[in-house]
PLY file of the C-alpha trace (Angstrom):
ply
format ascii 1.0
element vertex 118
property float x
property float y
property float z
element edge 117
property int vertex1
property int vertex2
end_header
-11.49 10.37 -30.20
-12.71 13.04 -27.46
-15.09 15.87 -28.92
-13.50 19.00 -27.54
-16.33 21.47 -26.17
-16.43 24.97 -25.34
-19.11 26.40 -23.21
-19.43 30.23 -22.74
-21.39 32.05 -20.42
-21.92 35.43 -19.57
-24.76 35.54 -17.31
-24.47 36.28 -13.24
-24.23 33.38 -11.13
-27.20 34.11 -9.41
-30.71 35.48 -10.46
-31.20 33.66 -14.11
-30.85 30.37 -14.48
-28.27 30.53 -17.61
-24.93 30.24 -16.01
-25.90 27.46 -13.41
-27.25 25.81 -16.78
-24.17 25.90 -18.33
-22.01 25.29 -15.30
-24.52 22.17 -15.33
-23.82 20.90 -18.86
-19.66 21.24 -17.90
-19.59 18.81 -15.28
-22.24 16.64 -17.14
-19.89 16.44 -20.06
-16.90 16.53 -18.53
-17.72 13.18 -16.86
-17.84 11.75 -19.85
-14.86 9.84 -21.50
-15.38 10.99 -24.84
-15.44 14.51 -24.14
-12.96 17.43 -23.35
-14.16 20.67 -21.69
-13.69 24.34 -21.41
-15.75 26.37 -19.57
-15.07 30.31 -20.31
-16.49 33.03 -18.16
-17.45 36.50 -19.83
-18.88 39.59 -18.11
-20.82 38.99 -14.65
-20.69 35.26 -15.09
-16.86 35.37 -13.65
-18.94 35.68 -10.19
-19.46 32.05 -10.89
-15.81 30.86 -9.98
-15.41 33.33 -6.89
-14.57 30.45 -3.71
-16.71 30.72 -0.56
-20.44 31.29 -2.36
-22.63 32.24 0.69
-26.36 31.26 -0.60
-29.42 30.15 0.99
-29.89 26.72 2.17
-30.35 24.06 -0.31
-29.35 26.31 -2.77
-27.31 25.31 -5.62
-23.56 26.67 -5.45
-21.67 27.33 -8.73
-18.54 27.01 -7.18
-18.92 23.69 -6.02
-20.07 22.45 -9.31
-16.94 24.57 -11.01
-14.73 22.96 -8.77
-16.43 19.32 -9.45
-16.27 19.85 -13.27
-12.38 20.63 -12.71
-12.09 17.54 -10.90
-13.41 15.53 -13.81
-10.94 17.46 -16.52
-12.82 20.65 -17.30
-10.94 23.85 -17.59
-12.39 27.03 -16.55
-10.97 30.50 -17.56
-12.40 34.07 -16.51
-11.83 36.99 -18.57
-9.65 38.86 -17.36
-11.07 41.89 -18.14
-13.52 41.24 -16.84
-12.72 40.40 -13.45
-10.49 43.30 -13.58
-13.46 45.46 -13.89
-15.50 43.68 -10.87
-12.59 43.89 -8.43
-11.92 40.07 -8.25
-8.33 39.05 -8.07
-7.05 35.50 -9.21
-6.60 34.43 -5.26
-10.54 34.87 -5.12
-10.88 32.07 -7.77
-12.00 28.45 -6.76
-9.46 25.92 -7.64
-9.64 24.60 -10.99
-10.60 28.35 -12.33
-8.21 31.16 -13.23
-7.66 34.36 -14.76
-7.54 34.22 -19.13
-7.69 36.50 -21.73
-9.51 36.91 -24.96
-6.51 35.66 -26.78
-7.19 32.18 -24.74
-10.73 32.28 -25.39
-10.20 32.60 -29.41
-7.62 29.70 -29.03
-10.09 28.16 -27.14
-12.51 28.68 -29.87
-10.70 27.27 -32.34
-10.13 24.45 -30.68
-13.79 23.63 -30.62
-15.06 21.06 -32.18
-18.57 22.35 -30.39
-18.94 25.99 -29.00
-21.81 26.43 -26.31
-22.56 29.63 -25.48
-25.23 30.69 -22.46
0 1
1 2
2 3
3 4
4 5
5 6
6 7
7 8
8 9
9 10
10 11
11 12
12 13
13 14
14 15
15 16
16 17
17 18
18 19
19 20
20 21
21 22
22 23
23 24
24 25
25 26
26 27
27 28
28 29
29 30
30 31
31 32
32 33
33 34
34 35
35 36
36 37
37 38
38 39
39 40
40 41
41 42
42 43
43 44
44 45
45 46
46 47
47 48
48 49
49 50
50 51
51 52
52 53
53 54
54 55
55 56
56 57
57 58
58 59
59 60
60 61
61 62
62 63
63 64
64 65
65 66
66 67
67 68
68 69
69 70
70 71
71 72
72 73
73 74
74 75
75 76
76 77
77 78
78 79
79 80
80 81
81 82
82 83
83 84
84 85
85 86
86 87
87 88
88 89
89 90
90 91
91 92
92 93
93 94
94 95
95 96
96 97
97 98
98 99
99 100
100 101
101 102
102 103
103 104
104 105
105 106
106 107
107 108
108 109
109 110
110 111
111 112
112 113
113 114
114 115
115 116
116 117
């Protein structure tokens, strides 16, 4: 039986270490047989899922690793609201991430078994 996990984050992409932390601890998991994963982006961290990162070399890019966990199963939703009040539209979004709601992310919630938040 798969563990369902939720993993919040609210952070930027860029200038902690929190959201590439948690986009970390998605792909981890969602390589892993026995778990299900749902990655939720709040506030600045919906930066995280924007395509086309331009960072310095070697750096690590969130949208790669979104994009990897997605390959593996993971789900990734960005507030709406959120985005909303950033500018970004859905087309912006790397594949495997798309616009949600908060209604989503209390379904998401409650689907749980484990909710991470950074």
């Amino acid at each position: 039986m798969a563990r369902h996990v939720l993993i919040i984050a609210n952070d930027p992409p860029y200038g902690t270490e929190r959201s590439w932390n948690a986009v970390r601890l998605a792909g981890s998991l969602a390589r892993r047989p026995d778990a299900e994963v749902r990655v939720f982006l709040l506030g600045d961290a919906v930066g995280c899922a924007v395509q086309g990162q331009k960072v310095p070399e070697g750096h690590y890019r969130l949208d790669r690793m979104l994009a990897a966990a997605a390959r593996h199963g993971a789900e990734t939703g960005c507030c709406g609201t959120c985005m909303d009040a950033r500018g970004l539209t859905g087309e912006r979004l790397v594949e495997g991430a798309r616009r949600s709601t908060l209604d989503e992310l209390t379904d998401w919630t409650l689907w749980a078994d484990r909710v991470v938040t950074f």
